[in-house]
N, C-alpha and C positions, 0 to 999 in steps of 0.2 A: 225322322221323328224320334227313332229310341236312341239317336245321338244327342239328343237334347235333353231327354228324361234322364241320358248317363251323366251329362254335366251337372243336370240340376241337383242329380242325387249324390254324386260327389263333392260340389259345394255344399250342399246342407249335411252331409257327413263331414266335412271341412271347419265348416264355421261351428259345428257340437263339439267339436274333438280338439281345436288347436286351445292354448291357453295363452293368455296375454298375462304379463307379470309385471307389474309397476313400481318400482321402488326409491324412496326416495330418503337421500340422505348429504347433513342428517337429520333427525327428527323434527327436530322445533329449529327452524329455519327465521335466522334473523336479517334484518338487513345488513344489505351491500355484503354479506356474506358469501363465498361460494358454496353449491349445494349441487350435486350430483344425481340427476335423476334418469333413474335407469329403467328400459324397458327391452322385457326379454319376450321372444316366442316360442313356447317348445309344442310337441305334440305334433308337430307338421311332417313330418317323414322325411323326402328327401328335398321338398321344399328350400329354398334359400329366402330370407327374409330382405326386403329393401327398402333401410327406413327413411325419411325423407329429411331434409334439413327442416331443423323445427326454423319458425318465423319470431323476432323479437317483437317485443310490443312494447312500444314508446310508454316511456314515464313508467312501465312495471317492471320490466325485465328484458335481459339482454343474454344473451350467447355468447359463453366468451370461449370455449370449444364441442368438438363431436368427437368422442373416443367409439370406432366400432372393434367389438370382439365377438366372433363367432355370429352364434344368433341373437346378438343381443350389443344395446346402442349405448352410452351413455352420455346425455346432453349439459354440460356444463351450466349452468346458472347465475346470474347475480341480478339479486332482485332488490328495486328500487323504490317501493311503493309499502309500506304499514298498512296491513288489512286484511284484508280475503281477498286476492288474488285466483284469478279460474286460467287454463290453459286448454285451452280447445281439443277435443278429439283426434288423435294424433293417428293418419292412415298409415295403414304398413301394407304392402302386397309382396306377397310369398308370389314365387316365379317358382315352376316347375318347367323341367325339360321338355318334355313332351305331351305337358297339359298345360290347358290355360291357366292364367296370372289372376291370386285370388286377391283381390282385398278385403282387410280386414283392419279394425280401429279401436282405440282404447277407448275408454269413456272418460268423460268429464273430469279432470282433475285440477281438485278443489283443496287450498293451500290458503295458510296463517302465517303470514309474514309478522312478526314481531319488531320492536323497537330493539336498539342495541343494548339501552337499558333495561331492567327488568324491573318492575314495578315501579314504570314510571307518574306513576299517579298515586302513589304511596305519600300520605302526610309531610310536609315538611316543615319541622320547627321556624317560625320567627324570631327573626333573631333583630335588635336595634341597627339601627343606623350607622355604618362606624364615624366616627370624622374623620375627615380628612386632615392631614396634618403636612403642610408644605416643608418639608425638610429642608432642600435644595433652590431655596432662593438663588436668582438668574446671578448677582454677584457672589454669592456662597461656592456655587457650583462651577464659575468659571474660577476661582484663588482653587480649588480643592482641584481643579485638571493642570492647574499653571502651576501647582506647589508638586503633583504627581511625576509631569515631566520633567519640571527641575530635576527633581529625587531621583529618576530613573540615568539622566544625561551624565549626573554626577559619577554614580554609581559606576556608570558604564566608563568612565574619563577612568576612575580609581582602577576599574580591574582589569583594562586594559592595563593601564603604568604597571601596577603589580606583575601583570603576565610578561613583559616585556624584560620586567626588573630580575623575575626567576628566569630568562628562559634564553635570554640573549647575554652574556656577560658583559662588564665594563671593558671595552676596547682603547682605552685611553693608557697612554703608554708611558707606563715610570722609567725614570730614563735611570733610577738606580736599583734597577731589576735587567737582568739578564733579557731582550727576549724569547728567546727560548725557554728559558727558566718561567717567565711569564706566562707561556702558551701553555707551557706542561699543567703547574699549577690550575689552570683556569680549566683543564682537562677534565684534571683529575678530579676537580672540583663539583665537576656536572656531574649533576644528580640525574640515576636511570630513573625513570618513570615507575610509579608503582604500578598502573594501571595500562596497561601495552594497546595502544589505542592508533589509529591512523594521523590523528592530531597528536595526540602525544610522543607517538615516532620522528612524525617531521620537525615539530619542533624541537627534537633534540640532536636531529641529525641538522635540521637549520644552524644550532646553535654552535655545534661542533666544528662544523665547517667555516663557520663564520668567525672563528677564533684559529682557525688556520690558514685563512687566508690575510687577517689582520698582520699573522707573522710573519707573511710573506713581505704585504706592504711596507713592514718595520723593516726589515732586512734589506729586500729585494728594491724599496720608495720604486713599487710597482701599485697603482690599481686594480687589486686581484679582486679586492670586494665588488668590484664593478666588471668585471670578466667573467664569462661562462667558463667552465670546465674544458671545452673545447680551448677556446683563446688562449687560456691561461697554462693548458696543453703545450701549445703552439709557442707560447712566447719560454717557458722553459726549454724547447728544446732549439729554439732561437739562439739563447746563452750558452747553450753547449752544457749544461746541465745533464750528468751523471745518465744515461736510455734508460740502467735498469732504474735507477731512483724514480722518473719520470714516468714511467710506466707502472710502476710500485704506486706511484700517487695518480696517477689515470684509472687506476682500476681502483682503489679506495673511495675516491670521487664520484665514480660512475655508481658504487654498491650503494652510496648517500643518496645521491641522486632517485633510486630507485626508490630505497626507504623512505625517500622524501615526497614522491610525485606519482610514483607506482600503486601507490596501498600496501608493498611487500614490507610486515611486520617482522624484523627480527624477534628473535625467543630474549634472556637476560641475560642466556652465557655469549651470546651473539655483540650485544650491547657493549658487554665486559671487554670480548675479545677488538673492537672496533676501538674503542676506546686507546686502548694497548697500543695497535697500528697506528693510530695518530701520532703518541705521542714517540712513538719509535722513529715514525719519517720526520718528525720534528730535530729528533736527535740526527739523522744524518744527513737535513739540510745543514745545520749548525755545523756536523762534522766540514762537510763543502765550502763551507762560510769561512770558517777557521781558518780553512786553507787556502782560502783564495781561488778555490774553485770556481766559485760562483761571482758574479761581480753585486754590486751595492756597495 
């Protein structure tokens, strides 16, 4: 019997004493918004608090998380309905070690969901009718797409020619020009890029190379522009061509190659210096040539 009167008197010392704390943020709560309402318990001593999943409620609101910290919950919100909105009494039981499990429950909380607009029932001027005005007659609108793409098709036809016209040189071979003298010119000709770009690299190491292997063809009436660097390797030291020449132009090849297909961007003293090396092996194929070193 005075085991019961201890319980009774411990809960009704319990329930005077603990404090329930509801907060809700933030204040003026609109739709589909999220909103953070927090509920804390203090005043309980060595009690630990166990709050429960709250339940959603169709068409008003949903759960979209539960944050716990310490003695206190926070239930995530997003609420679906314009109105007054109520959320039911929400139980909490404090668990104690070596006393029984109290519960205890917030009250009624009572919420004003808002529209996303605000004063939405605020006057609104009438304004006339506008006309409608059909701009794009079905014939009008297809000549303005069929005139569009022409313009674009052209466009693109021009600035490829142009890019091709800066970026590749004339390969067409004067027969009262030296080639060699040909090749150098067309060298020294090639303009470095202002703007040092992974497109702008390769096309100028494309370009470079492709004016050195034209020289070869003239000289050599070899297919070098249709040989990979390997091949074109291979069929030089076929002819008995010069090892350290061959190698001189194996490893200048391979540096293009890189610039070319790699991303690896030379600096402009880099460009300068490549430049140089071309046309220096140019000069001592010609020197081989001269001499009958080489056949063609």
């Amino acid at each position: 019997m005075m085991k019961i009167v201890f319980l009774f008197y411990l809960l009704a010392n319990f329930l005077y004493s603990a404090d329930i704390i509801v907060y809700m943020e933030p204040e003026e709560i609109t739709i589909a918004a999220l909103v953070n309402l927090t509920i804390s318990v203090e005043n309980i001593g060595s009690g630990v608090p166990d709050y429960p999943d709250l339940s959603p409620k169709e068409n008003e609101y949903f759960i979209k998380d539960i944050i716990l910290s310490g003695n206190s919950v926070t239930y995530i919100l997003q609420f679906w309905e314009v109105g007054n909105i109520e959320i039911a009494p929400i139980p909490i039981m404090i668990n104690y070690r070596d006393e029984e499990s109290v519960i205890i429950e917030t009250d009624l909380i009572k919420l004003d969901i808002l529209p996303t607009l605000k004063n939405i029932k605020s006057d609104i001027k009438i304004i006339k009718d506008m006309y409608e005005i059909n701009l794009f007659r079905p014939i009008v609108f297809l000549f303005c797409i069929l005139s569009l793409v022409i313009a674009s098709f052209i466009s693109f036809k021009l600035w490829k020619k142009k890019r091709k016209t800066e970026l590749i040189p004339n390969t067409t071979l004067n027969h009262n020009i030296p080639p060699h003298n040909m090749a150098i010119d067309k060298i020294n000709n090639l303009v470095i890029p202002r703007k040092i770009t992974a497109e702008s690299t390769e096309s100028f190491y494309l370009a470079i190379t492709r004016i050195f292997r034209n020289y070869i063809n003239n000289i050599l009436f070899v297919k070098a522009t249709e040989m990979t660097t390997i091949e074109l390797n291979k069929y030089f030291y076929s002819q008995g061509i010069n090892k350290e020449l061959a190698e001189e132009w194996f490893q200048l090849f391979q540096k293009a190659d890189i610039a070319k297909f790699a991303g690896k961007m030379p600096d402009i003293k880099q460009f300068n210096e490549d430049k140089n090396s071309y046309i220096q092996l140019i000069k001592k194929f010609n020197y081989l040539k001269a001499k009958h070193a080489i056949a063609g």
